[in-house]
C-alpha positions in Angstrom: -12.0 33.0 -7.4 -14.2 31.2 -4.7 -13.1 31.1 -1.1 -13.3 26.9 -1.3 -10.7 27.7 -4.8 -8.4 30.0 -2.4 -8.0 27.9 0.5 -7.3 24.5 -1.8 -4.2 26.5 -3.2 -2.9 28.1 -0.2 -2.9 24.4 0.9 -0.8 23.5 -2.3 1.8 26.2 -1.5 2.4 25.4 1.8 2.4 21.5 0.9 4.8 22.5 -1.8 7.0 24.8 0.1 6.9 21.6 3.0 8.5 19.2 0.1 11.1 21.6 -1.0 12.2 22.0 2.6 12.7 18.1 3.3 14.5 18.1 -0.1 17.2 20.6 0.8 18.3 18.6 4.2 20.2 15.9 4.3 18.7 12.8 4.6 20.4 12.1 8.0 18.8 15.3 9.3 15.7 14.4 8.4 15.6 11.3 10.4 16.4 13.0 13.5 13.5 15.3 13.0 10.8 12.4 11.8 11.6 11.2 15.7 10.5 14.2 16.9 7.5 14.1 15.1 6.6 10.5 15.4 6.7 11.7 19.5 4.5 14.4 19.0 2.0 12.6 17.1 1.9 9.8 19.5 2.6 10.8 22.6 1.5 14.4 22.7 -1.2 14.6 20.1 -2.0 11.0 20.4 -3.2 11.2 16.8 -5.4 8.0 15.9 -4.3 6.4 19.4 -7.6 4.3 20.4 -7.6 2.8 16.6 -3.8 1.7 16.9 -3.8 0.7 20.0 -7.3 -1.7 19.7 -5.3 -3.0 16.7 -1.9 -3.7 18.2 -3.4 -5.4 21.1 -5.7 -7.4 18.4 -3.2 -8.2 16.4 -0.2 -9.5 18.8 -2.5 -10.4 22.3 0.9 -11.5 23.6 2.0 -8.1 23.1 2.4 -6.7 27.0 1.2 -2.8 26.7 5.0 -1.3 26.6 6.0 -3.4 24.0 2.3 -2.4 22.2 3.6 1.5 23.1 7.0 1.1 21.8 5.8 -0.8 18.4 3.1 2.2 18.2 6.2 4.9 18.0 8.1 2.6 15.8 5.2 2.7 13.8 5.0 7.0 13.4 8.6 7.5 12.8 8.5 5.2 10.2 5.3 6.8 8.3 7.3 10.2 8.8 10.7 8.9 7.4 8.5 7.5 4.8 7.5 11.3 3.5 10.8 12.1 3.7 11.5 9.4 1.4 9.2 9.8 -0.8 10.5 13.4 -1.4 13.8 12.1 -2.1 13.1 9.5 -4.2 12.5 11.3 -7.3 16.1 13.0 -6.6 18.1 9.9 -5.8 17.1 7.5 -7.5 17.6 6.9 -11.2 18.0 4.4 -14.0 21.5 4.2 -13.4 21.7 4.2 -9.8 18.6 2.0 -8.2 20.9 -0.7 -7.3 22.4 1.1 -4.6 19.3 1.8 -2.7 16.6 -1.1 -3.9 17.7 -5.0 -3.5 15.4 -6.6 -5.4 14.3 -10.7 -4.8 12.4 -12.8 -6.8 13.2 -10.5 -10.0 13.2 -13.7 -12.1 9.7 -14.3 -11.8 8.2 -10.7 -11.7 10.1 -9.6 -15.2 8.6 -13.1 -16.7 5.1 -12.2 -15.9 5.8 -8.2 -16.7 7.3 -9.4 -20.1 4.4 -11.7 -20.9 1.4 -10.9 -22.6 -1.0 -11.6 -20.2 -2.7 -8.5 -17.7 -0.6 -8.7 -14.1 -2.1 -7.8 -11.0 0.2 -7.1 -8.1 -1.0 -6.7 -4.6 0.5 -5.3 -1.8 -0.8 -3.3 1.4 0.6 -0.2 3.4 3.3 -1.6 4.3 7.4 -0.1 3.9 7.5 2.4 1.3 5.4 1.1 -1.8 6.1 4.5 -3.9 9.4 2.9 -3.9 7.6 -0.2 -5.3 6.1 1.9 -8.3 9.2 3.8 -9.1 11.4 0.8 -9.3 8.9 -0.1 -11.9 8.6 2.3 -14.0 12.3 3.0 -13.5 13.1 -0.7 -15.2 10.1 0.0 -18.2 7.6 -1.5 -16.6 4.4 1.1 -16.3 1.8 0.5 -13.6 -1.9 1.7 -12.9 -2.9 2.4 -9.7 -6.7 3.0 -8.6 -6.9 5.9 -6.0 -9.1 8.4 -4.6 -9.3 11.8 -6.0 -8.1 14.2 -3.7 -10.8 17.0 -3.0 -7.5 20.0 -3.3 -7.8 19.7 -7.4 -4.1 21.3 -7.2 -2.9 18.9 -4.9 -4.4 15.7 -6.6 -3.0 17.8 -9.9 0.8 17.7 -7.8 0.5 14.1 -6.9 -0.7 12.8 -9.7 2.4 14.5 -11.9 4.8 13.5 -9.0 4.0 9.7 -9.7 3.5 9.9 -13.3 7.4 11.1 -14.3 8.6 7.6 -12.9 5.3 5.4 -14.8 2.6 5.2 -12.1 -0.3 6.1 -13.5 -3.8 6.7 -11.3 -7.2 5.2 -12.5 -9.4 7.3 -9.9 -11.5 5.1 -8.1 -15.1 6.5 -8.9 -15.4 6.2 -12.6 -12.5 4.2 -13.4 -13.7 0.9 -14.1 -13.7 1.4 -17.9 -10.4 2.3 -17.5 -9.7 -0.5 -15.1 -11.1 -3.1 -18.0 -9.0 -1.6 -20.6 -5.3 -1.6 -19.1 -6.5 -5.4 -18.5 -7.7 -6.1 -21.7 -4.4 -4.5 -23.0 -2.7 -6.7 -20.8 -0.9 -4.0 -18.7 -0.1 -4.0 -14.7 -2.7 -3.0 -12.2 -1.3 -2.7 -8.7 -3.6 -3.0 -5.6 -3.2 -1.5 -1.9 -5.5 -4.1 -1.1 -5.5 -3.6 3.2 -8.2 -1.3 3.5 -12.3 -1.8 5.0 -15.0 -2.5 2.0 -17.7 -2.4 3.4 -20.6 -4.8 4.7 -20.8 -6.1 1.2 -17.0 -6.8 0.7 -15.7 -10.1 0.8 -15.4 -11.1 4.4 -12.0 -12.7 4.8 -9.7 -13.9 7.8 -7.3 -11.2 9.0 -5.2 -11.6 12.0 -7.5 -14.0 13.2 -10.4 -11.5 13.4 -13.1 -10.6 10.3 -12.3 -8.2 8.2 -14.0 -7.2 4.6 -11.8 -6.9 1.1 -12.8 -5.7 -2.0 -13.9 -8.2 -4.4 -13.2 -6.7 -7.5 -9.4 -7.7 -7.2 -10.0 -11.4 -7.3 -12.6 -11.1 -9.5 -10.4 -9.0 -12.1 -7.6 -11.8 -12.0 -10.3 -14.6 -12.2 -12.0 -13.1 -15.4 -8.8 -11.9 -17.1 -6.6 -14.8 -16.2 -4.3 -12.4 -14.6 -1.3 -13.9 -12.2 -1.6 -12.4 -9.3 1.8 -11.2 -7.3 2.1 -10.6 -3.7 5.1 -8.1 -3.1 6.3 -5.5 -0.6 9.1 -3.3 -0.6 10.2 -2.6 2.7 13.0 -0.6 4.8 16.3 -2.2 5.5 18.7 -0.5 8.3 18.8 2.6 7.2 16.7 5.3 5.4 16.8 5.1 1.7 17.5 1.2 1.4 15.0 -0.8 0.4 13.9 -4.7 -0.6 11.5 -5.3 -3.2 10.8 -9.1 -2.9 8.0 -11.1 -4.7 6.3 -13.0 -2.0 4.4 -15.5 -3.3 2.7 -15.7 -7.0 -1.4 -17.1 -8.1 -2.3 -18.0 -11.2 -6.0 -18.5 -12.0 -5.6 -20.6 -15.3 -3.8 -23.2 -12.8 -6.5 -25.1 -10.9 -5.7 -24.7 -7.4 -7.1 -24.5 -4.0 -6.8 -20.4 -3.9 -7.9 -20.0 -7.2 -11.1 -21.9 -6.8 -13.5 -18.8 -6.1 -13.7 -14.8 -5.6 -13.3 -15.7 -1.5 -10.7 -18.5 -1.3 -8.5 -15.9 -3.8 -9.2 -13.1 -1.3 -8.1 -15.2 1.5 -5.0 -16.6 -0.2 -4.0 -12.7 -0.9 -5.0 -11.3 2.6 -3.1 -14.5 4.5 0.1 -13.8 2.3 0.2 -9.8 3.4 -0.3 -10.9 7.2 2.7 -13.0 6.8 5.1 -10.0 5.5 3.4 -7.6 7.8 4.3 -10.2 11.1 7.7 -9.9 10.1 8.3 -6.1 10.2 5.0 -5.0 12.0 6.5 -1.4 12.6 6.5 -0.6 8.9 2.6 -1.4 8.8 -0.3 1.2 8.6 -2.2 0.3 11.8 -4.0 3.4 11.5 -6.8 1.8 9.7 -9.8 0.7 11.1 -9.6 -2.7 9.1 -11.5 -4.3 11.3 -15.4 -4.0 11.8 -18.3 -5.8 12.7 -19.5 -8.0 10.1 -23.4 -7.8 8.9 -25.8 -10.5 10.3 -25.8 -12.4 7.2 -22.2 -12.7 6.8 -21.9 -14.5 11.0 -24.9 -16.6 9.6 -23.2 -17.7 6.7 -20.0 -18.5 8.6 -21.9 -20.3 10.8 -23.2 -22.4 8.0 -19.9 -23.2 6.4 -18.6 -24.1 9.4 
């Protein structure tokens, strides 16, 4: 066995032995520790701190810098609660129980689309818990492919990939998945999107929070060509841990003739402007960890330039 093959699943154990420990405590336990954490991480460690704060101060100018520091720690206790979560869900949640930790708004329209047979795509960003999202799903019958990375520790990808699949969220890896991409559409199953993350100089430059920022084409472009609806959704935190509300946000469809639906960018724009709306609301259950925002090439400012 190779060092590189040793290290990869002393890394599983110990991520493994981490789970089962947050699983035995009590849920309330666990929050008081994710505090502790969220202060190390921000205040001590200062993990990520330059990238958050540039963000913040992007995002909300009319943010003074406490109120940016105190959104900033709201922000890491809620991705730490969010593992703890995510550990629990699989334990606490079931087909006959999901009610009492998942509210869950505009149902009418999501099971119409679900139940039809044409492809959905739903779209939705790191924001609140969206594991929750995909076990809700898969909890009511209602499979969904994701397309994700493949995680370098084969034993841990082999862990999370398991851990989703038991509740119906299957993962299209992201290098090599188009075919399968093309045939869950063709089949007309669900893809789901985190569709919040840079793409690159040749992306599809889009408005975000006022400022440039580049999305991946291939969403718009799948619900264009497959005449896929496309559903805007987040599942976010209520008051406490465990409580959720899974809410359709707003709906396109590309076989109506509308302004968003007229192109690859005004799509990509209509999407991107409906996440910035949720994510205004409850900012602190946002992943501003991200460097969303870059530079865009020369020929993208030239072409803005042009259009304006």
């Amino acid at each position: 066995m190779s060092v590189r093959r040793v290290v990869d699943f002393a890394v599983y154990v110990l991520v493994r032995t981490f789970v089962a420990l947050v699983q035995a405590l009590p849920i309330e336990t666990a929050v008081g520790i994710t505090r502790g954490l969220a202060w190390l991480a921000h205040r001590v460690f200062r993990i990520r701190h330059r990238v958050v704060e540039e963000n913040l101060r992007c995002a909300f100018p009319d943010l003074g810098a406490e109120e940016r520091e105190r959104l900033a720690r709201r922000m890491w206790e809620h991705l730490f609660l969010l593992v703890v979560e995510v550990a629990h869900i699989p334990r606490k949640i079931h087909q006959t129980n999901w009610r009492r930790y998942i509210q869950l708004g505009g149902k009418e329209v999501l099971v119409r689309l679900l139940l039809s047979d044409r492809p959905v795509i739903i779209v939705t960003g790191h924001f609140g818990n969206f594991e929750a999202a995909g076990v809700l799903l898969g909890l009511l019958g209602f499979p969904t492919f994701t397309v994700a990375r493949t995680l370098d520790n084969p034993y841990l990808d082999r862990f999370v990939n398991r851990f989703r699949g038991l509740s119906g969220q299957w993962i299209i890896p992201k290098k090599g998945g188009y075919d399968q991409i093309v045939q869950v559409m063709a089949q007309g199953g669900t893809m789901t999107f985190l569709a919040d993350q840079h793409a690159g100089d040749k992306g599809c430059w889009v408005e975000f929070f006022g400022r440039p920022a580049s999305a991946h084409k291939a969403i718009a472009l799948l619900a264009m060509t497959y005449h896929a609806p496309m559903v805007v959704g987040y599942c976010r935190r209520l008051d406490r841990p465990m409580q959720f509300e899974m809410r359709v946000h707003a709906v396109a469809d590309p076989q109506q003739t509308t302004a968003e639906t007229a192109s690859v960018q005004t799509l990509t724009q209509w999407y991107t402007r409906r996440l910035e709306e949720f994510i205004r609301q409850w900012p602190e259950q946002y992943w501003w960890l991200h460097r969303r925002w870059r530079t865009p090439p020369a020929r993208q400012t030239k072409s803005a330039k042009k259009a304006a």
